[in-house]
N, C-alpha and C positions, 0 to 999 in steps of 0.2 A: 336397694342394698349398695354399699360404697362398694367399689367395685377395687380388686385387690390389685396392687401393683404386681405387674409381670418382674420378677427377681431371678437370677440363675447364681449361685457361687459354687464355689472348687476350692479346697486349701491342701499346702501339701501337708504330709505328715509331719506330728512335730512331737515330741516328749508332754506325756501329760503332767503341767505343773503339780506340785503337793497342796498350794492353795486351794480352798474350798472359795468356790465361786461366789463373789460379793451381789450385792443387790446392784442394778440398772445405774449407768452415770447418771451423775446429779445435772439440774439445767443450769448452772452455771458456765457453759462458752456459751459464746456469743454468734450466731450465725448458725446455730445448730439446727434447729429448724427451718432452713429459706430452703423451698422448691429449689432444683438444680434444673438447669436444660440452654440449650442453646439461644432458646427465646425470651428467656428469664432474665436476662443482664445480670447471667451467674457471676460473683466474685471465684472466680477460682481459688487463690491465693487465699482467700478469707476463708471456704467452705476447705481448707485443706489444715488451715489453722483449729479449726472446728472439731475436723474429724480425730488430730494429735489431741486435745484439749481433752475430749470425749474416753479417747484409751485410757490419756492419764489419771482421771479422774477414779473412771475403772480399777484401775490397778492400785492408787491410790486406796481406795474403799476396803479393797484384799488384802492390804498391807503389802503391798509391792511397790518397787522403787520407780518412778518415773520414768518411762523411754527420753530419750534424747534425741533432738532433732539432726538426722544426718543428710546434708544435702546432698551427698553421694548418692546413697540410699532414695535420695527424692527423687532425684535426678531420673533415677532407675525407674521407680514405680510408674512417675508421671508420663516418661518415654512408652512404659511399659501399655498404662491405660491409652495414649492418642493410635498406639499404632491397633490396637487389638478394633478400638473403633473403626479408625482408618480402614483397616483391612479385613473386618467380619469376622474375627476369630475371637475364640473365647478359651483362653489355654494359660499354663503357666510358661510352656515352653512357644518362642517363637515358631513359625514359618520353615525357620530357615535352622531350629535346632537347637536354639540360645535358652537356656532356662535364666529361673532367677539370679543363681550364682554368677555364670558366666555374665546377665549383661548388668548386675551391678559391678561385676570387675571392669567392666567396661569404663565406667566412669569412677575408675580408682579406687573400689570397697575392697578391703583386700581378705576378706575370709565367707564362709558362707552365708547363706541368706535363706531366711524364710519367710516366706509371703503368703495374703489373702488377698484374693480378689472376688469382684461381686460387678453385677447390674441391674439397674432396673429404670424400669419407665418412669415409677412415680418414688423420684429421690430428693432425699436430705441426708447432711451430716447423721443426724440420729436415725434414721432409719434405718442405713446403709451400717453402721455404726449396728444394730440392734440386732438386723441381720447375720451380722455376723456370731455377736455374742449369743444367740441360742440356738448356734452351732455349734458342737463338741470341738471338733478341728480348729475351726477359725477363733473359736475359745481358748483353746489351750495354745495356741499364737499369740494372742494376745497377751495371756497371764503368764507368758511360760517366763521362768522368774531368771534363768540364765541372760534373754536378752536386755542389751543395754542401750542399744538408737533405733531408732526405727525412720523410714523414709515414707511419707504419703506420697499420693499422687493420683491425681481427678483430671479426668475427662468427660467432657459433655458429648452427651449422644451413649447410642447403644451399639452392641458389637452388629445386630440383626439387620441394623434400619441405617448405620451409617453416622457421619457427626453433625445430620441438621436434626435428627430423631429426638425424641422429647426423653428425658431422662440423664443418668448418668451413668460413669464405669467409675469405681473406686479402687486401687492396689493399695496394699499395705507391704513393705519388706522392710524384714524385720532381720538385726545383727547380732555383733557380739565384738564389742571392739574395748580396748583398756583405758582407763583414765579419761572420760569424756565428759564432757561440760556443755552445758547450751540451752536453745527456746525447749521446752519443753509443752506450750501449749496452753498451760498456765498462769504466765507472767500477762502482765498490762502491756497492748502493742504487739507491732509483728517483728517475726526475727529478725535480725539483721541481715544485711545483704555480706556476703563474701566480700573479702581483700579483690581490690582487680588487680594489683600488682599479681596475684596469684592466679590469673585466672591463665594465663598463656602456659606454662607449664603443666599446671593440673587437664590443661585441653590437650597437649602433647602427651602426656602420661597416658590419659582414657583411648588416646586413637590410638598407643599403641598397643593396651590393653584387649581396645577391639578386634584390634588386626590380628592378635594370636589369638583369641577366643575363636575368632571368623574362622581363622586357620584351623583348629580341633577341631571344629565343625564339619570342614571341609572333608576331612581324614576320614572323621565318623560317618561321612554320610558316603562317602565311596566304600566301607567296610559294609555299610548295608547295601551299596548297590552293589558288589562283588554277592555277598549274601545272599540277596534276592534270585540275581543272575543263576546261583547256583542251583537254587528251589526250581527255577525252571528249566533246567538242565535236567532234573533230576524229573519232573512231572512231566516232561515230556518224554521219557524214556518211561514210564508207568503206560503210559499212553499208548507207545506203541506196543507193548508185555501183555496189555488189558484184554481180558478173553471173555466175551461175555458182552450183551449189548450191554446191561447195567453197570456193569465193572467199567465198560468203555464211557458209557456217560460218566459216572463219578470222574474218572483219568479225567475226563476232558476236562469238567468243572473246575476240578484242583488247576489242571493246568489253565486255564483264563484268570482265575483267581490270581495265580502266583506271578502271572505276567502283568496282571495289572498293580499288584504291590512293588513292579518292577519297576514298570512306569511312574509311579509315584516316588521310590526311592531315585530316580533318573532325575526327575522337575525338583528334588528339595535339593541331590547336588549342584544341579543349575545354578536355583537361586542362590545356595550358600557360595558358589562360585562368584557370581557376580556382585554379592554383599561384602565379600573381601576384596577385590578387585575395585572396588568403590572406597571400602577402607581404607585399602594401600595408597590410594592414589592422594586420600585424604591425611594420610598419616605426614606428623613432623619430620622433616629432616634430620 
């Protein structure tokens, strides 16, 4: 028996479009089916072409307008998918606290964002792609008829096994911006590469983007370690109240519990600490 590929996805919540769900993209891109993996002499670039090709065909078939390629948005996903391998998470929000929104502002997307993400061992464009669509969630991201760009973004390897692991990570973040034009997936050839006269200011705009998102972050995650702190202020005053061996175990348990949610809120302001502090230093003048 073919043995199934190990898959995990998460989408956030999105509005369910009024479209009635079309039949499976047609095989017309190109690269849609190539094995994905570190050992493969994956095309990234090409299987990311693939996966935009694959949506719009989608939406196409539903009577919906094509996504547009934003390389903001790209930008995002693809940062989104190396580090989740890099670091063995499997999340919409970073580490350190960053959702979707926040680190596509990072790279100058300037209103919200909704994203799908996915992995598996045994990946292609279309599978990962198929995956998705017969999900409810990560379906109604893709057809929801409000968005207008969307950013891919592929990484080889898996969040479990690291980035020499066999398989892929795919993000999809998805926008809503006015008046936009571009590759959509569909034309002959790959997009075009960005203006480099543009690229020094657009890199100065994202670092300082980041620097105030790192900065939210930082706030938020001292508010839950104040928070925390206070849970155990308060479970260890139940502690010493508790009459009763069993009343006294439960106190106790609550209070290890809330101390170690303590300790965890303590290591995220760390890191968010030192993720701005790396910002700043990297930030334009």
């Amino acid at each position: 028996m073919r043995r199934l590929a190990t898959t995990l996805l998460l989408a956030l919540a999105a509005a369910a479009p009024g479209a009635a769900a079309p039949a499976s993209a047609s095989a017309a891109c190109p690269g849609a089916d190539a094995e994905l993996g570190p050992s493969l002499s994956t095309d990234v670039a090409g299987a990311e072409r693939a996966m935009l090709c694959l949506l719009n065909e989608y939406r196409l078939a539903g009577g919906l307008s094509p996504l547009v390629l934003d390389e903001r948005l790209g930008r995002a996903a693809r940062a989104h998918g190396l580090d989740m391998v890099a670091r063995g998470y499997f999340s919409h929000d970073t580490p350190e606290g960053l959702d979707p929104t926040a680190r596509a502002g990072l790279q100058g997307f300037p209103s919200g964002v909704g994203e799908n993400i996915a992995y598996s061992t045994h990946a292609t464009p279309r599978s990962l792609f198929e995956q998705w669509r017969a999900s409810s969630g990560h379906d109604s991201n893709m057809r929801h008829p409000s968005y207008t760009v969307v950013g891919m973004g592929l990484a080889l390897g898996v969040p479990p096994r690291g980035p020499a692991s066999r398989g892929a990570t795919a993000v999809q973040d998805f926008g809503r911006v006015a008046a936009v034009s571009g590759a959509t997936g569909l034309e002959d050839g790959a997009p075009e590469a960005e203006a480099g006269d543009e690229a020094v200011p657009r890199a100065c705009a994202a670092a300082a983007a980041r620097t105030r998102a790192l900065a939210a972050a930082v706030q938020r995650r001292r508010r839950q370690v104040a928070a925390a702190a206070a849970r155990v202020r308060a479970d260890r005053a139940r502690v010493s109240r508790a009459r009763g061996r069993r009343a006294h175990r439960r106190a106790v348990r609550r209070l290890r519990a809330s101390r170690r949610s303590l300790a965890r809120a303590r290591a995220f302001l760390r890191a968010s600490r030192t993720a701005l502090a790396r910002a700043a230093d990297a930030a334009c003048d």
